[in-house]
Steps between C-alpha positions, in 0.01 A plus 500: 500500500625837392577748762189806502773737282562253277098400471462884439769509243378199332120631519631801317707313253182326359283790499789697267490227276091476520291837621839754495579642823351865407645497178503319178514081600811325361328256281257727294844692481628272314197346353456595116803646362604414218913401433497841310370692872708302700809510304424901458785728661466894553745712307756635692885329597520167352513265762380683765177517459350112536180386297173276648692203396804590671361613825311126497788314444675725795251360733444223412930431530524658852184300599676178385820564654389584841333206467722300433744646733222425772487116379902418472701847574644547180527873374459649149832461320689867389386354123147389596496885641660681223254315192168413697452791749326694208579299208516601141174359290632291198185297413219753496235239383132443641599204606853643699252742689276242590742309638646787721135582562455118600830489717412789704178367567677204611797691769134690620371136607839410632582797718151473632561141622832593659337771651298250678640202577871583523738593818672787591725456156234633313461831683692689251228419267264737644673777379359414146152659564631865534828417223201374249227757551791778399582259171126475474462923535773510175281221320197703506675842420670314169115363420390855529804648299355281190137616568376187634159492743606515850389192690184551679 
C-alpha cells in the first residue's frame, strides 16, 4: 500500500492523463495529431526549440529510465543522454508517431503501477507529475502555435 503522498501523487497522475488537472488532460493532448503536428517545430534556433514529437519521446525516456533505475539501479548512459534526451525525428511516418504515441501511453501505465505498488526506490518518480505538466504546458502552446482547437 502506497504511503497517503504517494496515493495523492498517484491520484493526480491518472487524472492528468484522464480529466487534466485544471488544464488540458495529457491524453486528448496528444490524441489526434497528425505526424505532420507532432513532428511540427516553431521557427526560431535550430535545435532549441523541441517539437510535439520530441517533447513525447523526452518523457517518455526519463519515465523509462527512472524506471528502470527503480527496478535494477542502472543510470542512463552519457550516449543514451546525449541522442534520446530529446532525440532527433528520422522516421516521420503515421505509423513512427503512433508508435511514440503508443509507447507513451505505455511508460503512463507503468509509472502509475510503480507509483503504487513499489518501495521507497520509486519515490523519485513522483517528481514526474509537476516535470510532465510543464512538458505538457509546451505541448499545448506548440498545438496552439499551428492553430489547432485547444482541448476542452
Amino acid at each position: 500500500m502506497p504511503s497517503p503522498q504517494r496515493e495523492f501523487v498517484l491520484k493526480w497522475w491518472n487524472e492528468a492523463w484522464g480529466d487534466g488537472l485544471w488544464a488540458a488532460s495529457w491524453s486528448k493532448s496528444l490524441d489526434g495529431l497528425t505526424a505532420a503536428q507532432a513532428a511540427w517545430r516553431p521557427p526560431g534556433v535550430h535545435g532549441k526549440r523541441h517539437s510535439i514529437w520530441q517533447l513525447t519521446l523526452h518523457m517518455v525516456f526519463w519515465r523509462e529510465s527512472w524506471l528502470r533505475r527503480a527496478a535494477t539501479g542502472q543510470k542512463p548512459t552519457k550516449d543514451e543522454l546525449a541522442t534520446l534526451n530529446f532525440p532527433e525525428i528520422a522516421d516521420t511516418s503515421e505509423a513512427a508517431w503512433k508508435a511514440a504515441h503508443a509507447r507513451f501511453k505505455g511508460t503512463q501505465d507503468r509509472v502509475a503501477k510503480a507509483l503504487n505498488e513499489m518501495g521507497t526506490e520509486a519515490d523519485p518518480i513522483m517528481y514526474f507529475l509537476p516535470h510532465d505538466c510543464y512538458h505538457f504546458g509546451q505541448v499545448n502552446m506548440l498545438r496552439g502555435m499551428q492553430g489547432l482547437p485547444p482541448i476542452e
